[in-house]
NUMIBA-135004 format. One record per atom (N, C-alpha, C): residue number from 0; residue in three letters; atom name; z, x, y. Coordinates in Angstrom, 1 decimal, padded with zeros to 4 digits. Layout:
{NUM,"ALA","CA",{Z,X,Y}}
...
END
This chain:
{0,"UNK","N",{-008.3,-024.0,004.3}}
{0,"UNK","CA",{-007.7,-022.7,004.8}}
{0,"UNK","C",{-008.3,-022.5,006.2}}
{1,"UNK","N",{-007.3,-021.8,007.3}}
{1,"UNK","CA",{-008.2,-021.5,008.7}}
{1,"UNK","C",{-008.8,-022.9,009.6}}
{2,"UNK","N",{-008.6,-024.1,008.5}}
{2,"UNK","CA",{-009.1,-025.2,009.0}}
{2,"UNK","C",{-010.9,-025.2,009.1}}
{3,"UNK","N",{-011.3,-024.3,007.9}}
{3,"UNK","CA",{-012.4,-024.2,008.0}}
{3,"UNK","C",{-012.9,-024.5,006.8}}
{4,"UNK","N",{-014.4,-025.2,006.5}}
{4,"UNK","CA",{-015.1,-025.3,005.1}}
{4,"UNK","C",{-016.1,-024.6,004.4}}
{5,"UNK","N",{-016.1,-024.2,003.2}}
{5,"UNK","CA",{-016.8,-023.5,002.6}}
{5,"UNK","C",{-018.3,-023.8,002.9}}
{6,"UNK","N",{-019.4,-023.4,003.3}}
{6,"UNK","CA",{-021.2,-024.1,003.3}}
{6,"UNK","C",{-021.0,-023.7,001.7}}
{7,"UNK","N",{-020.7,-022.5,000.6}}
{7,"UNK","CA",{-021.3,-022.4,-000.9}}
{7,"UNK","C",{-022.6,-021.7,-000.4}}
{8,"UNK","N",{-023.0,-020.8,000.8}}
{8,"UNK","CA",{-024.1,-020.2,000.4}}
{8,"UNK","C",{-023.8,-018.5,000.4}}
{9,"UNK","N",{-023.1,-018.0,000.4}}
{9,"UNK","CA",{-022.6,-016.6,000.5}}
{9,"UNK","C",{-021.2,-016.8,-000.4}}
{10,"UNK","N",{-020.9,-015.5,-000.6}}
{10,"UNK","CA",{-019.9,-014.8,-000.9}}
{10,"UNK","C",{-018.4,-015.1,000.0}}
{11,"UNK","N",{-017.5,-015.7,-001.4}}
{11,"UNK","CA",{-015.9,-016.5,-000.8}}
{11,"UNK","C",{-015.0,-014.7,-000.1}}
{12,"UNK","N",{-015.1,-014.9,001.1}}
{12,"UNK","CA",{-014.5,-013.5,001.6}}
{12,"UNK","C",{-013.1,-014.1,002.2}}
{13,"UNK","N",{-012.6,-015.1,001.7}}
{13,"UNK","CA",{-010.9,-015.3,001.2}}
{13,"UNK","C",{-010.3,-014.1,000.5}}
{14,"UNK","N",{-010.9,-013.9,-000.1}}
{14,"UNK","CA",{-010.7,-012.6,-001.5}}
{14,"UNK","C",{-010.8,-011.3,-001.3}}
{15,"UNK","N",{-011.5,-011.1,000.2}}
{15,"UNK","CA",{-012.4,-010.2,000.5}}
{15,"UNK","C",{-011.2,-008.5,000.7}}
{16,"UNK","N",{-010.0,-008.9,000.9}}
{16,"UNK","CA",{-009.0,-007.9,001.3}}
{16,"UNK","C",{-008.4,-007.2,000.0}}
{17,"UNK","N",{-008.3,-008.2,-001.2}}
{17,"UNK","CA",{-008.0,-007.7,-002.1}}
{17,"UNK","C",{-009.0,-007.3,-003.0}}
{18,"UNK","N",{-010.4,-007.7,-003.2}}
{18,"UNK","CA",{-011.0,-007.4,-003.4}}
{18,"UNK","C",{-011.5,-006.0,-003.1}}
{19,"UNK","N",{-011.3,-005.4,-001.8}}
{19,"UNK","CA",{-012.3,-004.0,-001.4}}
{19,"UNK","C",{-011.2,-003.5,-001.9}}
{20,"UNK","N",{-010.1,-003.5,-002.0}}
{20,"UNK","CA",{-009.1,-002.6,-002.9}}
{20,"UNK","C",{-009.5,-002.3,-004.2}}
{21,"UNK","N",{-009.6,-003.6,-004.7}}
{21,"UNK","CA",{-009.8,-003.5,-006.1}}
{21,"UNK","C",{-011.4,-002.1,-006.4}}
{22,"UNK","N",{-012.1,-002.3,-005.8}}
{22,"UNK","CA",{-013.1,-002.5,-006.3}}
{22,"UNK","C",{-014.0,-001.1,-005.9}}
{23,"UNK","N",{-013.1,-000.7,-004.0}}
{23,"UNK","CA",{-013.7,000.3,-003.7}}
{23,"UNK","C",{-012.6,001.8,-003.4}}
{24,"UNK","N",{-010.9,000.6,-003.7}}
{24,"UNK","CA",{-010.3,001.7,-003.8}}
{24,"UNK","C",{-009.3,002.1,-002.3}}
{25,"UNK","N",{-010.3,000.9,-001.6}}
{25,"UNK","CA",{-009.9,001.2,-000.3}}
{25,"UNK","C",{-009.2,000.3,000.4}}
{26,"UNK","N",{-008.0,000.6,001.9}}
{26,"UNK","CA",{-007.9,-001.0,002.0}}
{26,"UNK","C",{-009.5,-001.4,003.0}}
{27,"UNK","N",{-009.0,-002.7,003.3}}
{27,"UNK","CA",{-010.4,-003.4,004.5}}
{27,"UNK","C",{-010.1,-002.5,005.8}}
{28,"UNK","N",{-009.6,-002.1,006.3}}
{28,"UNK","CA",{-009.4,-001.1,007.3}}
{28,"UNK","C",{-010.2,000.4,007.1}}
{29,"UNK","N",{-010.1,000.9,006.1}}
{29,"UNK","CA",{-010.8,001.9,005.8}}
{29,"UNK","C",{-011.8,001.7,005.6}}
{30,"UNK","N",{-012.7,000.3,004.4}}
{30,"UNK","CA",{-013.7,000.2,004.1}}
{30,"UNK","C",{-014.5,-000.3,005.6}}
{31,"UNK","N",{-014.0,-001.0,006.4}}
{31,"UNK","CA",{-014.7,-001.5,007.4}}
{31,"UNK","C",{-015.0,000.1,008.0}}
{32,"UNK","N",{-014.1,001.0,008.5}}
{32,"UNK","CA",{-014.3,001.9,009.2}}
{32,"UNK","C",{-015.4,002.7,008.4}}
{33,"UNK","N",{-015.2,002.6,007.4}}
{33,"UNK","CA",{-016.6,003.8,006.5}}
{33,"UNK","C",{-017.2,002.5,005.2}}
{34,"UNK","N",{-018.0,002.1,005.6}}
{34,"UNK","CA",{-018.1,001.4,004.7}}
{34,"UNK","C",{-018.8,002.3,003.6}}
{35,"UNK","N",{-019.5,001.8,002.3}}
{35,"UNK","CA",{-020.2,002.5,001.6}}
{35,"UNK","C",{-021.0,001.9,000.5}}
{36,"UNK","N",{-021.8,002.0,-000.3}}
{36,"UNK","CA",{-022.9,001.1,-001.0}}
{36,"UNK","C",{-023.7,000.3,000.3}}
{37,"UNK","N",{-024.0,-000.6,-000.4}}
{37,"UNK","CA",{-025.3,-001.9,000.3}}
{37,"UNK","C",{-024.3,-002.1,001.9}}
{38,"UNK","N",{-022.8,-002.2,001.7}}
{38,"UNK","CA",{-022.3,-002.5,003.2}}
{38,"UNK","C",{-022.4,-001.5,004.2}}
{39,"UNK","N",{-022.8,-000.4,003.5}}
{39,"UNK","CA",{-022.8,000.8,004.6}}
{39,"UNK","C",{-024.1,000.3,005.5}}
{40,"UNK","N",{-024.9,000.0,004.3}}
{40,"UNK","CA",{-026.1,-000.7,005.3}}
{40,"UNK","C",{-026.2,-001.7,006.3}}
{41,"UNK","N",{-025.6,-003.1,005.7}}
{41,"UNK","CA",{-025.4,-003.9,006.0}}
{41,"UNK","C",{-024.4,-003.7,007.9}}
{42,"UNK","N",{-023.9,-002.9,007.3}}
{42,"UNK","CA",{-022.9,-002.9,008.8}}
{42,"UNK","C",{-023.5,-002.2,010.0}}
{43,"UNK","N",{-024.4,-001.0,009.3}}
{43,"UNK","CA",{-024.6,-000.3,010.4}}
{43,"UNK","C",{-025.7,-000.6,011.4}}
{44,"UNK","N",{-026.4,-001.2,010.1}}
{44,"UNK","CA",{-028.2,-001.9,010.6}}
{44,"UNK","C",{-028.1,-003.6,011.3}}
{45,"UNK","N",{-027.3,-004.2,010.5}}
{45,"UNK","CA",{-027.5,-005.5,009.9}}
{45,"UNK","C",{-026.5,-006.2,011.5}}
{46,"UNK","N",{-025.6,-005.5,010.7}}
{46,"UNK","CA",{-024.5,-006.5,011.6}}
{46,"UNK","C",{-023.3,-005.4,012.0}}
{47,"UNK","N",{-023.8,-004.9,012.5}}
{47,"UNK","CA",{-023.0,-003.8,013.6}}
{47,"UNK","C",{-022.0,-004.2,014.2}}
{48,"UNK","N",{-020.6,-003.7,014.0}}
{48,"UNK","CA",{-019.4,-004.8,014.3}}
{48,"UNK","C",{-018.8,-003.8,015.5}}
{49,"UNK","N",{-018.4,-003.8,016.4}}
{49,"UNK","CA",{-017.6,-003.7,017.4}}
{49,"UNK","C",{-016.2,-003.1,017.3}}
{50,"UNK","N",{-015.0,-002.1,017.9}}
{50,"UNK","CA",{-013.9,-001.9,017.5}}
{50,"UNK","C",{-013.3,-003.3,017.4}}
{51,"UNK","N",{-013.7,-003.9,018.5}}
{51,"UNK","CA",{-012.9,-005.2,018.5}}
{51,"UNK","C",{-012.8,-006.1,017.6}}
{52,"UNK","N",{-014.5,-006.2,017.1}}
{52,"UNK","CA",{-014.8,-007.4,016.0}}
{52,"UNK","C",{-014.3,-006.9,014.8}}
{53,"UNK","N",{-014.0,-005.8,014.6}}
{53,"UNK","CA",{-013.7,-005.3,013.6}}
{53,"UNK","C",{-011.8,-005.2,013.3}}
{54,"UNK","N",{-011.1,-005.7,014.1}}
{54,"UNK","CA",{-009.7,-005.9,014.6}}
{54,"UNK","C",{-010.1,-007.5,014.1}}
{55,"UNK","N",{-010.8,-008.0,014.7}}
{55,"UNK","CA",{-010.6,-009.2,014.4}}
{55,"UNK","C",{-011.1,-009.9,012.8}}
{56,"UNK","N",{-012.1,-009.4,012.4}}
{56,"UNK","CA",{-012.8,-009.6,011.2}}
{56,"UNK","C",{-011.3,-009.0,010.0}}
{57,"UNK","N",{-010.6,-008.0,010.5}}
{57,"UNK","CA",{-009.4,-007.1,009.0}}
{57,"UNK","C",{-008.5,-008.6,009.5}}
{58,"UNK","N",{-008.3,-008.7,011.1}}
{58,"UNK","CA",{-007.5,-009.6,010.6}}
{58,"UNK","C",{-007.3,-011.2,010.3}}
{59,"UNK","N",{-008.6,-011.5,010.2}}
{59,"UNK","CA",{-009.1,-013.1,010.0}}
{59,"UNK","C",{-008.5,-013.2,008.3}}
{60,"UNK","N",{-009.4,-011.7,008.2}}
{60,"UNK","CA",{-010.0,-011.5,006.4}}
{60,"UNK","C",{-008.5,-011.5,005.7}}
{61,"UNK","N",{-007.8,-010.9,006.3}}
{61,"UNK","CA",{-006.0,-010.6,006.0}}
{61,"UNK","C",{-005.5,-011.8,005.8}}
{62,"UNK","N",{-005.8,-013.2,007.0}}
{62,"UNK","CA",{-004.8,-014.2,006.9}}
{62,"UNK","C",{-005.7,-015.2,005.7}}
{63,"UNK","N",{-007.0,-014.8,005.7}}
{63,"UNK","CA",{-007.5,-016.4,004.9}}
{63,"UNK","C",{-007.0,-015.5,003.0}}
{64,"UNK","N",{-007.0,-014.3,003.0}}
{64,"UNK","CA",{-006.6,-013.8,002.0}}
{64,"UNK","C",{-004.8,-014.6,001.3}}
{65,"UNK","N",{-004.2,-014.2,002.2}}
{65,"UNK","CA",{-002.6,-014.9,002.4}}
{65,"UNK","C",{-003.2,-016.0,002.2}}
{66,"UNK","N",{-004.0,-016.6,002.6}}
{66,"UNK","CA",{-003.4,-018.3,002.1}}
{66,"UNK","C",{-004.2,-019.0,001.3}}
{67,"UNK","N",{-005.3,-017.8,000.5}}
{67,"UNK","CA",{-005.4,-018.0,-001.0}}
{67,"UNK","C",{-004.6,-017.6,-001.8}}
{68,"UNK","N",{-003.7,-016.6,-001.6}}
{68,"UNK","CA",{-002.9,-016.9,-002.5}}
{68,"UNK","C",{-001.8,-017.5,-002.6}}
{69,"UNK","N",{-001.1,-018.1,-001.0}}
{69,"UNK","CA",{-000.5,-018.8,-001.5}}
{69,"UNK","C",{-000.7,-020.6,-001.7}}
{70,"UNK","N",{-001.7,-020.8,-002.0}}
{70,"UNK","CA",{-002.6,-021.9,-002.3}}
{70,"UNK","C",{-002.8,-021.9,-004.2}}
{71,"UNK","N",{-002.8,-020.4,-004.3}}
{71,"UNK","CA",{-003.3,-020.2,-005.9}}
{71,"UNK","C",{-001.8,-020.0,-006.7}}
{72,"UNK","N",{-000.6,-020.0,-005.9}}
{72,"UNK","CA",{001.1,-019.9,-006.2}}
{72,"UNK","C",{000.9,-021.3,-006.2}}
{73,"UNK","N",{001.4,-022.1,-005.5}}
{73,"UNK","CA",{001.0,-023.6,-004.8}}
{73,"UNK","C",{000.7,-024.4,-006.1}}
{74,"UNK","N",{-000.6,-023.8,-006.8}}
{74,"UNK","CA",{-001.4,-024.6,-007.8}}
{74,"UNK","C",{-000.8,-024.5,-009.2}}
{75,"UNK","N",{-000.1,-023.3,-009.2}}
{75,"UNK","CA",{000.5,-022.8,-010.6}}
{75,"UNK","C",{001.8,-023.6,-010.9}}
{76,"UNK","N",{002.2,-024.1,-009.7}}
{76,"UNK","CA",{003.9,-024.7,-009.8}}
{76,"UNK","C",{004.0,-026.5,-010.7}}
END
């Protein structure tokens, strides 16, 4: 996917778009803009994103999301 390889040392954020829905209720747009729990931390202290990086991060996270799922369609056929 992206033409990019997994290292296996963090968290698969393929998932990551559908996931903050699921989980925080929110889309990735909202959650990036207000994040909340441990990422509120993480974003504000840690890794402080940019309007821009943050344009680019919804929309990296949007395409590698699309093409897990259609990779996980793909697999089912």
């Amino acid at each position: 996917m992206l033409g990019a390889e997994s290292a296996k040392i963090g968290p698969d954020l393929s998932d990551a778009a559908g996931d903050v829905e699921r989980r925080f209720g929110k889309t990735l747009e909202e959650f990036l803009n207000n994040p909340t729990g441990t990422m509120s931390i993480v974003l504000t202290t840690r890794i402080p994103l940019t309007e821009e990086a943050k344009r680019e991060a919804i929309e990296t996270l949007k395409i590698a999301y699309q093409c897990k799922l259609e990779r996980q369609a793909q697999n089912r056929k």
